[in-house]
N, C-alpha and C positions, 0 to 999 in steps of 0.2 A: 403443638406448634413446632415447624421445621427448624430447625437448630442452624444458624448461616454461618457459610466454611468460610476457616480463617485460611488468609493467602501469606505468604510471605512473597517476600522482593527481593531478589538474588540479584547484587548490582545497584550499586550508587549514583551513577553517571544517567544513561539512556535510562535506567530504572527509573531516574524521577519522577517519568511521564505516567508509568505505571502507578506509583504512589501518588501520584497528581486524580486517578481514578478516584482516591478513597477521600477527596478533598470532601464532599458531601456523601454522608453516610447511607448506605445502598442495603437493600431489605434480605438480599440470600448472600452477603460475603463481608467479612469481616478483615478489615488489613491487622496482621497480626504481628508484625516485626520486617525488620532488614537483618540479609545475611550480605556481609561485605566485610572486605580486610579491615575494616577499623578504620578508614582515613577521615578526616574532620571532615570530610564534604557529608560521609554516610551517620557521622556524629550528629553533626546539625539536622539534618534531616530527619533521623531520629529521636529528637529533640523537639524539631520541629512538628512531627506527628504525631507524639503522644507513645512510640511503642518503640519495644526493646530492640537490641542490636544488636544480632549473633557474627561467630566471628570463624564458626565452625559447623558442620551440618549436626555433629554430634552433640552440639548446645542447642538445637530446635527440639519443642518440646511434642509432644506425642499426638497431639492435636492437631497439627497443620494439614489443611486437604489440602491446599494449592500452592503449587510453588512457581513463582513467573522468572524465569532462569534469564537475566537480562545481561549477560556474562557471551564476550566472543564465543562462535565456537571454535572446534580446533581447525576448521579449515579456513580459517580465515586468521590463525595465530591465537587465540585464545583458550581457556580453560574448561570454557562453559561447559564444552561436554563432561569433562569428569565429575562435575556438580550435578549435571543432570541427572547419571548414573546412580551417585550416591545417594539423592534423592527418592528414586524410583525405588532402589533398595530397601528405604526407609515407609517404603507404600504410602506414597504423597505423589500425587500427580501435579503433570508439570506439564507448565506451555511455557515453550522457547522461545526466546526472538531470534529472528532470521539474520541472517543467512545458517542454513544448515545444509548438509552433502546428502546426498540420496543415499550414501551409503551407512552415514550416521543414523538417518534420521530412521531407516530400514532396524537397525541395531535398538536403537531407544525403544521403538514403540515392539520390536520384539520381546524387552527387556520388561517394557510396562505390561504387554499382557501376560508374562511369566510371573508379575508380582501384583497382578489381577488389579492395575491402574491405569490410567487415562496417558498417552502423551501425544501431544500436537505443536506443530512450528506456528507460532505468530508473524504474519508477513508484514502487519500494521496495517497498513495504507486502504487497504481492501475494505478493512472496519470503518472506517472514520465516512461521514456523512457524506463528502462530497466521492469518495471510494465507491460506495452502494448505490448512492445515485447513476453513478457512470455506468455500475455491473449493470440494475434494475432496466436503465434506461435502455441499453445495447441488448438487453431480454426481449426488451419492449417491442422494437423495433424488429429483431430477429422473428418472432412471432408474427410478427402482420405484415412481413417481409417472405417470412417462411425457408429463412437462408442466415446463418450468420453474417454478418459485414464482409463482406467482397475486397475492399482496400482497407488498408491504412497506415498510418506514418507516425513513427513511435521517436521521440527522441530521450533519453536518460543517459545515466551515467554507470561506472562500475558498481558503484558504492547503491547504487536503487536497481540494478538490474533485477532481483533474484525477488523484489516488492512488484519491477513494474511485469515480469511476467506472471503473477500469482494475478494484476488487475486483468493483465491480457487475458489470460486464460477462462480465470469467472467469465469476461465478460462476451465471450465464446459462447460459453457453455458446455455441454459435455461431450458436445462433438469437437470442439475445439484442440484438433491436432497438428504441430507443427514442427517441419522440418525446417533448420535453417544452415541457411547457403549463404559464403561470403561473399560480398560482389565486389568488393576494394576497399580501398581506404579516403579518408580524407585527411587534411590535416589534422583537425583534433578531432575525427571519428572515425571506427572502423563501420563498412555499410554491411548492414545483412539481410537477406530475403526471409523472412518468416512466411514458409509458403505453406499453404493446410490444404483441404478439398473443395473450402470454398473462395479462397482466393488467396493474396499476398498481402504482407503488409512490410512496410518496409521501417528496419530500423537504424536511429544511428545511435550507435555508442560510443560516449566518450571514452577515448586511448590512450588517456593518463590522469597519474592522481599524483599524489604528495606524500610521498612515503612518511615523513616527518607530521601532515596531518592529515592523513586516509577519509577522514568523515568531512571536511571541506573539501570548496572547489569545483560545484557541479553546475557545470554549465547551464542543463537541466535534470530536475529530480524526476519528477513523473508528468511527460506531456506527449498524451494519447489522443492520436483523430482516428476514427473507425467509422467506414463510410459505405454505404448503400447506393441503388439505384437513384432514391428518394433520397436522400443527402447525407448528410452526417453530424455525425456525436464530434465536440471534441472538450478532453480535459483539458485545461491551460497550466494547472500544475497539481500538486499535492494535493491539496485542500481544495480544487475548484481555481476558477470556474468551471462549470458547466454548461455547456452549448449544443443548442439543435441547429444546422444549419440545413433547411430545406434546400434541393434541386432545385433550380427555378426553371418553370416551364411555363408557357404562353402555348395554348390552345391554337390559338387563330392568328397565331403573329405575321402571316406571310398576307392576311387579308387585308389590301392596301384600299378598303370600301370606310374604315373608321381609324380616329386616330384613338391616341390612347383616354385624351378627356371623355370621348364618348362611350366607351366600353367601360371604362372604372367602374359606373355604377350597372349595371348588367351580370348575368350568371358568367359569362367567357370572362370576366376580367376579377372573376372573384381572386385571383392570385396576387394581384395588385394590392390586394388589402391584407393581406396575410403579414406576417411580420418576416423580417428577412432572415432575422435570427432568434431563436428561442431561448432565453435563460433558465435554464432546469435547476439549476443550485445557485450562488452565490453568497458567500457570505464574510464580506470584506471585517479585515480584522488586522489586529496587530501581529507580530512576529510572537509575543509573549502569551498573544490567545493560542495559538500553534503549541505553544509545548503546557498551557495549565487549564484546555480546554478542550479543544478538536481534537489533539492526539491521545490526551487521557478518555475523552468521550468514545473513540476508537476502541483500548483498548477495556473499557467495559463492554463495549459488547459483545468483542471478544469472549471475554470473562463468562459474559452472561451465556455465549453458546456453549462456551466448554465446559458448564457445570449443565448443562442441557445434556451435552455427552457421559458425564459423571454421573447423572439420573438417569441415565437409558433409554432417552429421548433423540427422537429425530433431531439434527444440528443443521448447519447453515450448510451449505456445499464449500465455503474456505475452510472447513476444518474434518471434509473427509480425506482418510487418508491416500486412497487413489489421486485426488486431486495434489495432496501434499507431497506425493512420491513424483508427479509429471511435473512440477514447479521445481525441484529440487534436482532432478534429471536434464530437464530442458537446459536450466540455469548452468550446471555442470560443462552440458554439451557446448553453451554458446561460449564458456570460458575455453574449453578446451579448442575453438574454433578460432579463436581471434587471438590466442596468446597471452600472454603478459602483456600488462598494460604500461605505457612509457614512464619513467618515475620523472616527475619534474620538481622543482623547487621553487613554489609558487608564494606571492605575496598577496596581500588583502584585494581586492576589488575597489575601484574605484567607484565612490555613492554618487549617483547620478540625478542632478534636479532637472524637471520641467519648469518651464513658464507656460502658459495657458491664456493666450489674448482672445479672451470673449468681454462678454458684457462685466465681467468680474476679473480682471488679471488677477492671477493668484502662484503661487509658486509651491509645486509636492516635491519633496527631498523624498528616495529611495534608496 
């Protein structure tokens, strides 16, 4: 019987979601510890899961295959690289979470096949159900289209850039190559043409964050329409929705011999019955299913491909490294394109209720 690799969880904070994975116990990996400074968040938590709490890589024990590096990296102010290194050293293979530099990420997995181990950037977003749906479906369509998506309109923020180009990218495919060009600004986004060979797609990216709290404040995270002759896909955010929006097209609409009640039922008015919009995913949920369920769900299957790569098995296309080297380049290029982003000093959001007058008034707080 195959013996299932123990992971550890480098990072306390974003790690949770990670440790959030091993909530139901999974048949090829084993959570085997946290590596974190000591602070009582990564105390309870390892308290909470049952396993021990290293404080140094040189206190892991000899056993660990996986290590999820959930630790900034350095191009973004944080340490994670040198964790990573030290790890790979230690012939433990490691998946990052992102954001990472093409020039890093070049270095590590140079470093991992010198120490004949595995390493790959975790982007999140790509993993998670409504992610895959969005890739599978814009495959779908590509295929019976015979052309990737011709247009479409991306909006996110700094802080999801370097995630929503890894959805952009998959959901291309491997011809999915793009240059991009500034066209202006707005107030709170700079505009850019992501132009390829099969058409444009236009993004806007948020032009400021919150120095004081970089991970709040996104206008929007990840909200992708990617459109065809025949209509389009769109994501509505992180987790879904998901949407088919057919063209709508009338055969015989200029034939003033019938009105519309006579044709409905007839083959020319078949479009009449079709639905206006498709739902391809949805799965309404709480904020707290988002971090102890969807995004943990994510990051096993993650898990699950990069131990596919660690048996010498064909993986997913988000974790080959051609693909991880154009995600990490592209993301480079559009920072380097658009500058620093404005530092503002923002406050909470104000919670927004409906009221709803149907046959039921009712009132949703958000």
């Amino acid at each position: 019987m195959k013996s299932r690799k123990k992971v550890i969880i480098v990072g306390a904070k974003f790690g949770e979601l990670y440790l959030n994975a091993f909530i139901e116990s999974h048949p090829d990996l084993e959570l085997a510890g946290i590596l974190s400074q000591g602070s009582l968040r990564s105390k309870n938590l390892a308290t909470a899961f049952g396993i021990p709490l290293y404080e140094k890589v040189s206190q892991l024990p000899q056993d660990i295959a996986i290590a999820c590096v959930v630790v900034r990296a350095s191009v973004i102010g944080g340490g994670g690289n040198v964790l990573v290194e030290e790890l790979l050293k230690r012939h433990i293979h490691v998946l990052q979470e992102h954001p990472v530099s093409a020039k890093e990420l070049q270095r590590h997995h140079a470093l991992a096949e010198q120490c004949g181990v595995q390493y790959r950037v975790n982007s999140f977003y790509s993993s998670s159900q409504a992610g895959q749906t969005m890739i599978s479906s814009a495959q779908q369509v590509s295929l019976q289209m015979r052309q990737p998506a011709s247009y479409g309109n991306i909006t996110t923020s700094r802080q999801l850039l370097y995630s929503t180009l890894d959805l952009l990218l998959l959901a291309l495919g491997r011809d999915g190559k793009i240059q991009p060009i500034k066209l202006g600004k707005q107030h709170l986004f700079d505009l850019i043409s992501l132009q390829s060979p099969h058409g444009d797609y236009l993004l806007q990216l948020q032009n400021y964050l919150d120095p004081q709290d970089p991970d709040m404040h996104s206008l929007a995270m990840h909200r992708l329409m990617l459109g065809w002759e025949s209509g389009y896909l769109s994501m509505v955010d992180s987790y879904g929705p998901i949407h088919w929006t057919p063209a709508l097209h009338a055969e015989k609409h200029q034939n003033n011999q019938q009105s519309l009640y006579q044709v409905v039922s007839l083959a020319e008015g078949d479009y009449l019955n079709q639905p206006t919009t498709q739902t391809l995913y949805d799965q309404p949920c709480l904020v707290k299913d988002l971090f102890e369920e969807f995004g943990p769900e994510g990051v096993c299957n993650t898990l699950e491909q990069f131990c596919r790569l660690i048996d010498g098995q064909d993986t997913a296309p988000l974790l080959l490294i051609c693909h991880q080297l154009k995600v990490a380049q592209l993301w480079e290029d559009m920072l380097t394109l658009c500058g620093q982003p404005q530092e503002r000093t923002m406050t909470p959001p104000p919670r927004i209720s409906f009221r709803f007058n149907r046959a039921v008034t009712k009132e949703v707080e958000i």
